[in-house]
Every structure is written in C-alpha cells, then in structure tokens.
ZAGU-612616 format. One record per residue (C-alpha): x, y negated, z; residue in one letter. Coordinates in steps of 0.02 Angstrom, whole numbers, plus 32768, in hexadecimal, padded with zeros to 4 digits. Each point is the difference from the previous one (the first is absolute). Example, Ala and Ser with C-alpha at 12.3 -4.5 7.8 and 13.67 -1.06 7.14 Angstrom:
! residues 2
826780E18186a 80457F547FDFs 
END
This chain:
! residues 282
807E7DA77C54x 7F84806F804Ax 805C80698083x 7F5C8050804Ax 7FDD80457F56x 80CE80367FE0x 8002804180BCx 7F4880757FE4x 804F80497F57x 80A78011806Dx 7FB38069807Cx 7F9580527F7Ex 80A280487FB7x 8057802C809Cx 7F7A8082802Dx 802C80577F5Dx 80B37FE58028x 7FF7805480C0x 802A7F668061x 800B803980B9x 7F7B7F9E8024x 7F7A803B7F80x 801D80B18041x 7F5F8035806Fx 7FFB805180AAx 7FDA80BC8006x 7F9B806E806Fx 80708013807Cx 7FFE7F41801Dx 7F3E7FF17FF9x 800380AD807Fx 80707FA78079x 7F867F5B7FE5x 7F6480538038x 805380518096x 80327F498047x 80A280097FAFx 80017F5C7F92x 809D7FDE7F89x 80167F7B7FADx 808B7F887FA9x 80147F4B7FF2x 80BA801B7FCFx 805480827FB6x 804180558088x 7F9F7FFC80B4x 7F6280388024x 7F8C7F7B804Dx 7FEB800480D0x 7F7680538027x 7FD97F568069x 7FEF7FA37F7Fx 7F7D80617FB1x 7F89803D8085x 7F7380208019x 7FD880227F50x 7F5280638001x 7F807F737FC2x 80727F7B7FE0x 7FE07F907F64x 80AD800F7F9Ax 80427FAD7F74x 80A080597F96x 80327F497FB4x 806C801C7F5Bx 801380AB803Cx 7FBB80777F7Ex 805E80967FDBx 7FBA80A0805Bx 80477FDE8099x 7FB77F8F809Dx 7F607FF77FC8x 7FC480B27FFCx 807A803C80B8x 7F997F618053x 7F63803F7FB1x 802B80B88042x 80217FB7809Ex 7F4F7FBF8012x 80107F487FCDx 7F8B7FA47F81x 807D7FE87F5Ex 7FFC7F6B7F7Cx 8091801F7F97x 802C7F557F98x 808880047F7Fx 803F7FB97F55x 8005809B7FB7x 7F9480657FA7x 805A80958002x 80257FF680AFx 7F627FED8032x 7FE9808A7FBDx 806E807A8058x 7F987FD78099x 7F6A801E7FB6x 803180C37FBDx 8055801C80C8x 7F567FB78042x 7F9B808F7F86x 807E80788015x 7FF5800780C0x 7F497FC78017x 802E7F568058x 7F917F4E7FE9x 80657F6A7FC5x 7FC57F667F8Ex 809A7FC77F7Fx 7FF67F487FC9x 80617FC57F68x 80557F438036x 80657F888038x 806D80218095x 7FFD7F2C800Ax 7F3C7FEA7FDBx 7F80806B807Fx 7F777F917FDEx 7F7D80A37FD9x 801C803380AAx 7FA57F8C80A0x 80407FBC8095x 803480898090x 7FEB808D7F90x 808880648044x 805580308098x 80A5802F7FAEx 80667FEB7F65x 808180767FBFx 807C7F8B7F89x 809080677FC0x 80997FB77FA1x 7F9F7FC57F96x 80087F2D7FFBx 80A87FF87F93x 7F8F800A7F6Ax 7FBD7F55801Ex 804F7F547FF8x 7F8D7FC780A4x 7FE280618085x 7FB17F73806Ax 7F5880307FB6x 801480B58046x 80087FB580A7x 7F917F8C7FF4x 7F81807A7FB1x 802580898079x 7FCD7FA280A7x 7F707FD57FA4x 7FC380A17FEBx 8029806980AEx 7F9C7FDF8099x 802D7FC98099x 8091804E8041x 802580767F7Ex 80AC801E7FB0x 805B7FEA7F57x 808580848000x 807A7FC47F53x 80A2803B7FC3x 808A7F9C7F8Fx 809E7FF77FE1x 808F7FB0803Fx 801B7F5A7F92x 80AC801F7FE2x 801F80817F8Ax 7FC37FA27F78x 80A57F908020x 806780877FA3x 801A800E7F34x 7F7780AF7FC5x 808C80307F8Cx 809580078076x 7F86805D8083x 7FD180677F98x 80CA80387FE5x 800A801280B3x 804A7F388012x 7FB87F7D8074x 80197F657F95x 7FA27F5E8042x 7FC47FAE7F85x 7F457FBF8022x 7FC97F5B806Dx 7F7B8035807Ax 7F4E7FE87FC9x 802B806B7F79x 7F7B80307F6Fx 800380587F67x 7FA97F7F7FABx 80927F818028x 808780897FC6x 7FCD80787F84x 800B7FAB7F42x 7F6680237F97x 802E80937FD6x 80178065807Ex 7F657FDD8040x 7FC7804A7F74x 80588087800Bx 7FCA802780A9x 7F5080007FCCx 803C808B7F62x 805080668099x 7F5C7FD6808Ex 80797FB78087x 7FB67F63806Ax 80467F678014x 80397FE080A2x 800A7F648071x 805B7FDE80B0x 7FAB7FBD80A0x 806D7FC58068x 7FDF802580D2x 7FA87F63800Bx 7F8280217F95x 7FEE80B1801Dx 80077FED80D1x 7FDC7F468025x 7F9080187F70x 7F8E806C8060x 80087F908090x 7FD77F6B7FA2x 7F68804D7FCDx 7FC4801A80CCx 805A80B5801Ax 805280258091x 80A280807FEBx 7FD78085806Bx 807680A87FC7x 809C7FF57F79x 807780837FD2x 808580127F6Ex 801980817F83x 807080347F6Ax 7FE280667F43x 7FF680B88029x 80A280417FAEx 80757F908037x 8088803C7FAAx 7FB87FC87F5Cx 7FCE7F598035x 80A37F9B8037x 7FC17F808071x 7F9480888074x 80B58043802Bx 80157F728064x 7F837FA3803Bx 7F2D80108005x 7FAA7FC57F4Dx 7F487FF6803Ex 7FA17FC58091x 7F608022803Fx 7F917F848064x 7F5F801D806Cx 7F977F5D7FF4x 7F747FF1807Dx 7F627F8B7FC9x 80087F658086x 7F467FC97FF2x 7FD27F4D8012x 7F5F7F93800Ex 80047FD57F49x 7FF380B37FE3x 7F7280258050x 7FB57F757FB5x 802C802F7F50x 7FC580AD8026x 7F4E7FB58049x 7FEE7F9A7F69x 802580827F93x 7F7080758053x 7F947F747FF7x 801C7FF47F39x 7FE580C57FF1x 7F617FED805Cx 7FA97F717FA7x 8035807E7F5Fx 7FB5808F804Ex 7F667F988033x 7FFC7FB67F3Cx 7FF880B77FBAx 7F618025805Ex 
END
C-alpha cells in the first residue's frame, strides 16, 4: 500500500486532533531564541545541548520530517537559514503561520524524509531529524540521503525510539499490561488485518514501523557518519506510559559528516554540471 500517502493524511489529522507534536512554539520560545537561548526537541523530553547546535547565526538548516510549528521557526529566530521538509501539509503549515506570526524567514518543502533529491550536494551544515523515521519501512535512505546533503563536517542531530516497545501486545498496554507478543522488526503492515488499516486511516493514525539499533545507529555509520554525542530519553508523563517508569524509550544521536575524497569529487562534478547549465542559459 501506499504508506507515504496513509502517513501525510495521518499527520494531517493529528494536527486537528492536538498531537503534542503538531502544537507550535509560542513567543516566549521565539523571545528566548533571539536572545541566544535556543530550545529545541529531538525527543520528547530533553532539550537539545546547546553544543550540538552552535553557532547557529547563518547556518544552512534543514528541519527533516519535522513540520509542526516547532524547530523550524526557534532555529529561524535564532538566526539560522530554515528549510522545513515534511509529509504533511498541515504541518507545514503550522510553521508557516509561527514564521508570519513572529516575522521570521523559513522555506517549507513538502517530501520525502527518504528522497532529498531537490536539494544539491553540501547544502546544509545541520539537520534537525526528530522522532520521526518510525513512519517508514527503510530508514537507510534517510541516511544515505542525509550525508548527501550536509557539508563537510556538519551534523545530523535525529531522535527515535527505542526498538523494543513495539515487542509488547497495543491492547494489553493500553490496560496497563506488558504482554510480549511481537518478533522484532515489527510493522503494521505485517500485523494489522485489512481492516484495521483501514480503520486507522477513518481515525488519521500512521502506521508505524520498528528500526532496530542497527539500522538506526550502525545505520548512520554505514552511511560515512561518525557518532559524536548520544543521550537517552523517555515520554513526558511517565506515569501514563508504562515502560518510561522503568527504563529510557528514546535515544538521541549526534552524527558528524566524515568527508571523503569521493565526496569532494561528487561535489566538484556536481558544480561542474550546474555551471555548464548556467553557461547553457546565457
């Protein structure tokens, strides 16, 4: 089936609905921004380091699947030049009215987490990737796609969450009951009958898909990142979410770009190709 297209109606729905992470930042956030005081989430709980983020006044930035009103217009405020790229309409659009509401520049792009191909080699120096890569089947392609994009030496900061919890029966959580019952990849596709798929377009929520470590860390490695910052997280009220009681449910990973000769070649021969275009036009 088409998950991209299930996933952006999803999303489209869970802005209606309030989802914690449709719900934009305020002026207090894009205040504190402006003054050097940058906050921002990969997971739900802790704030990014500071170090992981700075300097941010000029730097290129890509928000990747990270619409929503959130990232996107504290990193413009803080004086970084913001491409937004997300699924979803309707969360694109929720950085668009913060952007208008508090004056700030930022470009949204509707797209494919997995496919960057409208943006060129070592167009950015960072990328801000919040849980956001258990709503595809692959995440190779993010990697892979990612390193493509930053320049040398920049960072992919990406949240996601522990593999693990999708081990346990929905139903059964959701009667506060850890009941294993899934085999690790897990997808919805493989589980869900017909019909509740359907039913979880009717109601807008995603289908979901585990990574496990490998592909989410040595994934990122694979691709010719070096792991250079991690730290764990869990749901913000952990006494509604059973597993964040005892042990962390997310992880966050600092990725820094390690550059190689093919690189720079690829990035040469790309220039080259823009400027026999250029030269063409004239």
């Amino acid at each position: 089936m088409d998950v991209r297209k299930h996933n952006r109606q999803a999303w489209n729905r869970q802005v209606d609905c309030g989802n914690p992470w449709t719900v934009p930042v305020g002026e207090t956030e894009i205040a504190a921004a402006r003054q050097g005081r940058c906050s921002i989430f990969l997971t739900p709980t802790k704030q990014v380091p500071l170090s992981w983020l700075e300097p941010l006044d000029g730097r290129d930035v890509l928000c990747l699947a990270s619409g929503g009103g959130q990232q996107g217009p504290v990193l413009a405020a803080s004086g970084a030049n913001v491409t937004v790229l997300d699924n979803s309409p309707n969360q694109l659009a929720r950085d668009r009215d913060v952007a208008e509401q508090h004056c700030l520049q930022l470009r949204t792009v509707e797209g494919d987490m997995r496919n960057l191909s409208m943006f060129s080699v070592q167009m950015f120096d960072l990328i801000v990737h919040p849980v956001s890569n258990l709503f595809v089947p692959d995440i190779f392609p993010v990697w892979k796609e990612t390193y493509r994009v930053l320049r040398a030496d920049g960072d992919l900061l990406s949240g996601f969450g522990q593999p693990f919890q999708y081990i346990f029966d929905y139903n059964a959580y959701e009667q506060g009951v850890l009941k294993p019952k899934h085999a690790l990849p897990y997808s919805d596709l493989d589980v869900l009958s017909k019909e509740d798929i359907h039913r979880r377009s009717k109601d807008g929520e995603p289908l979901e898909f585990s990574h496990t470590l490998e592909e989410q860390i040595g994934g990122q490695i694979d691709a010719g990142f070096v792991i250079t910052g991690l730290y764990e997280d869990r749901d913000r009220e952990e006494k509604n979410d059973l597993l964040s009681r005892f042990t962390s449910t997310y992880i966050a990973t600092r990725a820094t770009k390690a550059v190689t000769r093919k690189d720079y070649a690829e990035q040469g021969a790309e220039s080259d190709a823009e400027n026999r275009a250029a030269q063409e036009r004239r």
